[in-house]
C-alpha positions in Angstrom: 0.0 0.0 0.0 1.7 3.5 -1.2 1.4 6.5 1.2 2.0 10.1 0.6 4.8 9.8 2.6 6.4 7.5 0.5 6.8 9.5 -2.5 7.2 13.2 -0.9 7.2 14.5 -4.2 4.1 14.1 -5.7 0.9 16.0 -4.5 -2.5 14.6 -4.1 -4.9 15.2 -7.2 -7.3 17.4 -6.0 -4.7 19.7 -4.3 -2.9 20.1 -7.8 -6.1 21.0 -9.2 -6.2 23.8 -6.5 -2.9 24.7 -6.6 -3.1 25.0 -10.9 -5.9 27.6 -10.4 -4.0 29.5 -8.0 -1.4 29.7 -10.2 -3.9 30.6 -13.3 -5.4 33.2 -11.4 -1.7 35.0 -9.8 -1.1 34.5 -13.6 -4.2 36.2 -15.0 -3.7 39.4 -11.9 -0.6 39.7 -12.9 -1.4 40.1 -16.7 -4.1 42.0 -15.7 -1.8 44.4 -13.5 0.5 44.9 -16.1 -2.2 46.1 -18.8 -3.2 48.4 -16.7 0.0 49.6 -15.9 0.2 50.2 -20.1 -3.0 51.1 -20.3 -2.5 54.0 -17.8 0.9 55.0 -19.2 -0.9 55.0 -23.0 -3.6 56.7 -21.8 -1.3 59.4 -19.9 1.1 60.0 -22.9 -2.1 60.6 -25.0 -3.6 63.2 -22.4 0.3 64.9 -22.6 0.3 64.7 -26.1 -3.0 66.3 -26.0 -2.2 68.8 -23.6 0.5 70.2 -25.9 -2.4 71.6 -28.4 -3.4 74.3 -25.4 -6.8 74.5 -23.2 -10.2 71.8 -24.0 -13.0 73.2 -24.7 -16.5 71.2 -23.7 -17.3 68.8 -26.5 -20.7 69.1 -29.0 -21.5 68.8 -32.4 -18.0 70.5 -32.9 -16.1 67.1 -31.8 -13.5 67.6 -29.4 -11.6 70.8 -29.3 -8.4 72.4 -28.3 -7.2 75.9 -28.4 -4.0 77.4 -27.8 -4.0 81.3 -26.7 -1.3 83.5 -28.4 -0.4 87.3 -29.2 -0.5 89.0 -32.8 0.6 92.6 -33.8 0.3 94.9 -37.1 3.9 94.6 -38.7 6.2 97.8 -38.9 5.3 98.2 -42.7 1.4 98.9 -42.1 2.0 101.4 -39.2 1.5 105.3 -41.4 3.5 106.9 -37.9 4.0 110.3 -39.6 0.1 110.2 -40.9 -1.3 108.7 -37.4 0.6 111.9 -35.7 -0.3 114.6 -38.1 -4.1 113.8 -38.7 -4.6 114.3 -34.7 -7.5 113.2 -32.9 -11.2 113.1 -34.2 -14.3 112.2 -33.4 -17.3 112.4 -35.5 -21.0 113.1 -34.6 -23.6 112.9 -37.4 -26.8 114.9 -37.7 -25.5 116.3 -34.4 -25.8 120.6 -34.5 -23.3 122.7 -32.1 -25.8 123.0 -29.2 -26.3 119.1 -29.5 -22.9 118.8 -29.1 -22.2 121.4 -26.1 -24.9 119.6 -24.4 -23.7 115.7 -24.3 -20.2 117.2 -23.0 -22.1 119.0 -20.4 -23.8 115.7 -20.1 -20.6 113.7 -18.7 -19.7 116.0 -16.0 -16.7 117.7 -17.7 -15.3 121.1 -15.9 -16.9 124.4 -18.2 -13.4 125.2 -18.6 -13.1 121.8 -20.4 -16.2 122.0 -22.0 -15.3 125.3 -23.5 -11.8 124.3 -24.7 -13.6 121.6 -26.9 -16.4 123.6 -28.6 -14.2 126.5 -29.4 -13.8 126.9 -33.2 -11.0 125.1 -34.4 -11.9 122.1 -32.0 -16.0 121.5 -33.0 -16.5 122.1 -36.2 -19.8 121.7 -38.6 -19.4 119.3 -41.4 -21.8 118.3 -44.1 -22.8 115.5 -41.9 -22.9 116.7 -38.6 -20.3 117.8 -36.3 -16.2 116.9 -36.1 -14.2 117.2 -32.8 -10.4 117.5 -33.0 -9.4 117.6 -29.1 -5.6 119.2 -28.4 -3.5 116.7 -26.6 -3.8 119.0 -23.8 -7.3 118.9 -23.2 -7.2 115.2 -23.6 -4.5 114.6 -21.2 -6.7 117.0 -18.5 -10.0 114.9 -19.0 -10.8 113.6 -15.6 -11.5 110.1 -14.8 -15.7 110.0 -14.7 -16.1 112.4 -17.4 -13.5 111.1 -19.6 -15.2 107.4 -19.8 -18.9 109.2 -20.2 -17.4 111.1 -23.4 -15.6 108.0 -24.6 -19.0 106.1 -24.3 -20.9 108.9 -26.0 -17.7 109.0 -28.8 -19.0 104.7 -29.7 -22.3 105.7 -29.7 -21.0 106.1 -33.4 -19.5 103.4 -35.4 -17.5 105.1 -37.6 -15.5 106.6 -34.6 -14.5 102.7 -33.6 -11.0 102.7 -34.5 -10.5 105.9 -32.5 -10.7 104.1 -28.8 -9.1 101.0 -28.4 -9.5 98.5 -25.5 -6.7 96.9 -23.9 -7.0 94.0 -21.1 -5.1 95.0 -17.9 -2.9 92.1 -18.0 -1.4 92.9 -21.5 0.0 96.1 -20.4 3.7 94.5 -19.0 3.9 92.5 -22.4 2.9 95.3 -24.8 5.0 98.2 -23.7 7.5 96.6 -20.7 9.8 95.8 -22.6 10.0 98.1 -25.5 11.9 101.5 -26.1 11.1 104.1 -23.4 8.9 101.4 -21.9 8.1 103.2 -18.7 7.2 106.9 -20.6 4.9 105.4 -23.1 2.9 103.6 -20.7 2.9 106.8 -18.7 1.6 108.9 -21.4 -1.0 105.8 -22.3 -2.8 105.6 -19.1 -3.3 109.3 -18.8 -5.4 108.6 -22.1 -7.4 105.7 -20.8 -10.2 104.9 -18.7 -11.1 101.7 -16.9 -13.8 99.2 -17.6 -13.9 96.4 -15.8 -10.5 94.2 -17.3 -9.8 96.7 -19.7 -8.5 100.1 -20.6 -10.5 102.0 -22.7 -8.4 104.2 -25.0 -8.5 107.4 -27.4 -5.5 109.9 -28.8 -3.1 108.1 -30.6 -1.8 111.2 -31.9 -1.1 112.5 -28.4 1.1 110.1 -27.7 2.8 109.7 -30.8 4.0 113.6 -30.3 5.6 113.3 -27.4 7.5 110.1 -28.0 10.8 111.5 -29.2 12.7 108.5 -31.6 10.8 106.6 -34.5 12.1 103.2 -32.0 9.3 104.6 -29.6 6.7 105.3 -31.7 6.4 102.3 -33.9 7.0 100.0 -30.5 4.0 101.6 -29.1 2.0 101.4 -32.4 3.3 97.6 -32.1 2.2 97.4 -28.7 -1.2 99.3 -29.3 -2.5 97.0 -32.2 -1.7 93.3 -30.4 -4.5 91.8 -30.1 -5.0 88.2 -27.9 -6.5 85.7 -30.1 -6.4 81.8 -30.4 -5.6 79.0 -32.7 -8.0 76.2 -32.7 -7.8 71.9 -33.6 -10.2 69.6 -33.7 -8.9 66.2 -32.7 -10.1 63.5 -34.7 -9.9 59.9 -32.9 -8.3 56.7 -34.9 -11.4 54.7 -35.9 -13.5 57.5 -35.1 -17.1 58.1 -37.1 -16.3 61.5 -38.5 -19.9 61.8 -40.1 -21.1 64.3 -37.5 -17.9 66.1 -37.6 -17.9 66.5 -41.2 -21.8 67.7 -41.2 -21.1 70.3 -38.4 -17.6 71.8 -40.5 -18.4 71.1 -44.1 -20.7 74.3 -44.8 -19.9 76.7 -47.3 -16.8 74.3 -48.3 -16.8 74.2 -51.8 -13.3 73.4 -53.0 -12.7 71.1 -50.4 -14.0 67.8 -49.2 -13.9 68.2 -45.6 -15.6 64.4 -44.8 -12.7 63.1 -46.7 -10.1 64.5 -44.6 -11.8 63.7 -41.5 -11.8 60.2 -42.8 -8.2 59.9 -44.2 -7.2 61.4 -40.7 -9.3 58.6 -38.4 -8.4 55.7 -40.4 -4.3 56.3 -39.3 -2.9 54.5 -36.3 -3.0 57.7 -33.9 -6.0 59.7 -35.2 -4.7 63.6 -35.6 -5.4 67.3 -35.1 -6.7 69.3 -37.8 -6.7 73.0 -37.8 -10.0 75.3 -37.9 -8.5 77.5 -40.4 -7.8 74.5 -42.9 -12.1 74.0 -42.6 -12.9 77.5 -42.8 -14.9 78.9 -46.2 -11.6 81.0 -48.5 -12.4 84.6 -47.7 -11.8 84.1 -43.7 -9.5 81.4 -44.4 -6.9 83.7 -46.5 -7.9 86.8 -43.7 -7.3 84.9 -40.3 -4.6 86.7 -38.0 -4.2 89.6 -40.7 -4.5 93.2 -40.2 -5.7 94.4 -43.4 -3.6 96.1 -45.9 -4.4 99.5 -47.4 -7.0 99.9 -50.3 -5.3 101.2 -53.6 -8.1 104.7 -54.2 -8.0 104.1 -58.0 -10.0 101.0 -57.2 -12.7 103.6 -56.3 -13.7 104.4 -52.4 -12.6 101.7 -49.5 -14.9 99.4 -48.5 -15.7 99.8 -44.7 -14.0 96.3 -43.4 -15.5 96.4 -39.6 -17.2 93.7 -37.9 -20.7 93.7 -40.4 -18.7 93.5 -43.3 -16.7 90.5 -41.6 -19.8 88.7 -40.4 -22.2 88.8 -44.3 -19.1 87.8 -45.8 -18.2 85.0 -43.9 -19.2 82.1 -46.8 -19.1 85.3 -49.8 -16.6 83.5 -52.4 -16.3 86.9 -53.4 -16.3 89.8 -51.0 -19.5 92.2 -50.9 -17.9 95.4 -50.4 -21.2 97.4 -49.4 -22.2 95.0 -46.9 -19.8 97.7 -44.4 -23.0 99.7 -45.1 -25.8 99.0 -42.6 -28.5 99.8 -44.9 -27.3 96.8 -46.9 -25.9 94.5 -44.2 -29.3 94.5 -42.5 -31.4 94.2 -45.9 -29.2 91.1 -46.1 -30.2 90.3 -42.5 -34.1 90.6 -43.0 -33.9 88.5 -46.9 -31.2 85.6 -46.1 -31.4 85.1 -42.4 -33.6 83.5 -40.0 -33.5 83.3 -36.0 -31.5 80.5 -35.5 -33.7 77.8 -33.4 -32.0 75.9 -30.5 -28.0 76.5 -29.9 -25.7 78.4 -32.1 -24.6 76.5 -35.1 -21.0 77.0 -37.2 -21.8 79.7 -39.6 -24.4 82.0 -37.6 -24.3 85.5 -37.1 -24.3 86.6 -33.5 -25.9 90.5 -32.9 -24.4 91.9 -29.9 -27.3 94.8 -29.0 -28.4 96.9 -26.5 -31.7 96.5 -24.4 -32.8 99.1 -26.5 -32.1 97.1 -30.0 -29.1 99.0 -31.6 -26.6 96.6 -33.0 -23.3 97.0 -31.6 -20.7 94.4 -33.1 -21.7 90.8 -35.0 -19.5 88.2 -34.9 -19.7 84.5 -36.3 -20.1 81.3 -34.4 -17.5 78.8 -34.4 -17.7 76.3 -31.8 -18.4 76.5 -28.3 -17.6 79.7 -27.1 -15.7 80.7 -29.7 -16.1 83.6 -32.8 -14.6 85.2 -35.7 -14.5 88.8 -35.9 -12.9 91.6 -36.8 -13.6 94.2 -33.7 -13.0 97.8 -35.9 -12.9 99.2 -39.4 -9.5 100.8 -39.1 -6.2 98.5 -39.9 -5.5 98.4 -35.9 -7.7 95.5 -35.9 -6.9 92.0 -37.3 -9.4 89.4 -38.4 -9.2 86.7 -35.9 -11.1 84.3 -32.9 -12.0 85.8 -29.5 -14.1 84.1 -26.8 -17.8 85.0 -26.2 -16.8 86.3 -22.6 -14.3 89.0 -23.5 -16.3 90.0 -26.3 -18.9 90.6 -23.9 -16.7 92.7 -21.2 -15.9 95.3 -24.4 -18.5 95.9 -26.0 -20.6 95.8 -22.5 -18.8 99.6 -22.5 -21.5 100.8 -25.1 -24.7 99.9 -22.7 -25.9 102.0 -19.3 -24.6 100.7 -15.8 -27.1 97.8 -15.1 -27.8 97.3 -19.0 -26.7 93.9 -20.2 -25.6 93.4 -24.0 -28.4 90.8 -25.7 -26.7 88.3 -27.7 -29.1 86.7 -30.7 -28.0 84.4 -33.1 -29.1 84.2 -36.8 -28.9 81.5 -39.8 -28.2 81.4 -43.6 -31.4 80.1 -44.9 -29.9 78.3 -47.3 -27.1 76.8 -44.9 
C-alpha cells in the first residue's frame, strides 16, 4: 500500500487541481496588473500629447476641441506713424448741431473750462454731416476720470468713430510696452489717455502720444504694442477609428473646394488619429484673412470698402467679397432676406448680434464652436481678423450699454445653410 509519505514528491490530485488555479489566477492578476499599468501610461502619454495643443474646450457637435492662446501685432510696414501723428485726434457726430454737441459734453460731468476748450472753433467744427471734434493733446491729457469714460461712451455711440478708442486688457499692459523703447514713458503717457472698464483700458488719442515720444524706435514700439490683439488657434482632434460623419456635417458648410468628410476620414483611419486645424475647414475669404491686419485699399480701385465687424460677419461664406455689406442699410437688408433666428443652440456659420436692451446693434460676430467667434472688432487697420471668446467679447463691448444694461446676444442663420 503506497502512502503520501512515500513519494514526498508528488501532490495529491485534487490539491494540484487547486494549486493550478491558483497559479492561473496570480497569472491572470498579474497580466491584468501589467495592462493596466500600459494602459495607464498609453492613456497618460495621450492626455500629454493632447495637452501640448493648449486648453479643451467642452465637446458638441464640434467634436472635441483644443485651443491654444497667443499674441498678434500689425507689422512695422502697415503702421503710417508720420500720418497717425499729423491727422490728430477726431471724433465724428452725425446729424448732431453745435448746441447738441455742447450739451452731451455737459452731459458727462466735464469742468466748463473743459467744455469750452472743446467747442471753441478750431476744435468742433460743422461738417456736411454733422459735427467733427479734433481735441488738443492738452485737453485730452486734462479729462478727468468720470467724465472722460462718459465722453468715450458717447464718442462709440458712433460706429465710424471705432478705430478711435481701443481697448486693452489690464494684463497685457507689461507684455505690450514693458519691454519696448522708453517702456516706462509710453505707458505713462498711455494711461493718462485711458479709462477703466472692468479688465480693460479703454483708450483714445493716438496722436497725443505719438508727439511726445521723441525717436521713431518709440513710436512704432508703441504702435506695435497698441495693435496686439490676444487671439487663439483652434484643432479639432479626430480619434483613430472614429465616425467623422457628424464632424464632417457640423464643419463642411460653405466648403466648396474642399471635401472636408474626406479629410476627416483619411485622418481617423491612421494608427493615432490627428489634429486638424480650424483655419484648414474654414470657407476662403476668412481662411486667407485669419490673423491679418488688413492692408491698405489702392483709391484708383474707387472708395474703400468699410471692413469692420458687419462686413466681416455677411461675408463670412461670400466667395467673393461684398464690399457694401460695411454699409448697414445693406448688411441689414441682407439680415431681414437671407437670415432667420437660429432655433435651439448656435450652429458654425451663424451671425451673433451683440445689442443693447434698447435694439441697436453694436458688433456681430460668427459662431464657431463652443464659445468661440470670428471677428474683426473695428474698421480701421488696428484690428486683425481673428477668434476671441464669447466672454471678453462681452466685457468690451458691455462699455456701449448703461450701468445695469446687459448686452443681448441673438444668433441668426443662412437660410440656405
Amino acid at each position: 500500500m503506497q502512502t503520501t509519505d512515500a513519494h514526498p514528491n508528488l501532490t495529491p490530485r485534487p490539491y494540484r487541481k487547486i494549486l493550478s488555479r491558483i497559479g492561473f489566477l496570480t497569472a491572470g492578476l498579474l497580466l491584468g496588473a501589467g495592462l493596466m499599468r500600459w494602459y495607464d501610461a498609453a492613456d497618460t502619454e495621450e492626455h500629454q500629447v493632447l495637452a501640448a495643443y493648449g486648453q479643451q474646450h467642452r465637446s458638441g457637435p464640434w467634436g472635441e476641441i483644443y485651443s491654444t492662446p497667443f499674441s498678434i501685432s500689425a507689422p512695422e510696414e502697415l503702421l503710417p506713424l508720420r500720418k497717425l501723428e499729423e491727422s490728430g485726434t477726431r471724433w465724428l457726430f452725425p446729424n448732431m448741431h453745435y448746441s447738441e454737441v455742447e450739451r452731451l459734453l455737459e452731459a458727462t460731468g466735464l469742468p466748463r473750462s473743459l467744455v469750452a476748450e472743446l467747442t471753441e472753433p478750431g476744435v468742433l467744427e460743422q461738417t456736411p454731416s454733422g459735427m467733427e471734434m479734433k481735441p488738443s493733446a492738452k485737453t485730452l491729457m486734462a479729462l478727468p476720470a468720470g467724465p472722460r469714460k462718459k465722453l468715450y461712451q458717447a464718442v462709440l455711440e458712433h460706429p465710424m468713430n471705432r478705430g478711435q478708442i481701443i481697448f486693452i486688457h489690464k494684463d497685457t499692459l507689461g507684455d505690450r510696452f514693458g519691454r519696448t523703447h522708453g517702456g516706462e514713458h509710453t505707458l505713462m503717457l498711455f494711461k493718462q489717455l485711458c479709462c477703466e472698464h472692468g479688465d480693460y483700458l479703454v483708450f483714445s488719442g493716438l496722436s497725443a502720444v505719438l508727439e511726445q515720444l521723441p525717436t521713431y524706435e518709440e513710436k512704432r514700439d508703441f504702435m506695435r504694442g497698441l495693435t496686439s490683439q490676444r487671439t487663439l488657434t483652434l484643432r479639432v482632434h479626430i480619434k483613430p477609428g472614429e465616425d467623422t460623419s457628424d464632424l464632417a456635417n457640423y464643419w463642411g458648410k460653405g466648403m466648396k473646394g474642399t471635401d472636408v468628410r474626406t479629410i476627416f476620414e483619411s485622418i481617423a483611419a491612421t494608427p493615432t488619429g490627428g489634429m486638424l486645424g480650424v483655419i484648414n475647414m474654414l470657407p476662403p475669404l476668412p481662411s486667407s484673412q485669419m490673423f491679418l491686419y488688413p492692408m491698405p485699399d489702392n483709391p484708383l480701385n474707387g472708395p474703400a470698402p468699410i471692413r469692420d465687424c458687419h462686413w466681416t460677419s455677411f461675408n463670412f461664406f461670400n466667395d467673393v467679397a461684398e464690399p457694401e455689406l460695411g454699409n448697414q442699410d445693406f448688411y441689414m437688408q441682407k439680415l431681414k432676406e437671407e437670415y432667420i433666428p437660429a432655433a435651439g443652440d448656435p450652429r458654425y456659420g451663424d451671425i451673433a448680434l451683440f445689442t443693447k436692451p434698447s435694439g441697436a446693434i453694436v458688433h456681430s460676430a460668427v459662431y464657431i464652436a463652443d464659445d468661440i467667434f470670428y471677428t474683426k472688432n473695428g474698421a480701421t487697420f488696428t484690428y486683425p481678423w481673428m477668434l476671441e471668446t464669447l466672454p471678453d467679447l462681452i466685457k468690451q463691448y458691455s462699455f456701449q450699454v448703461e450701468p445695469g444694461e446687459k448686452l443681448v446676444v441673438s444668433y441668426f442663420r443662412n437660410k440656405n445653410m
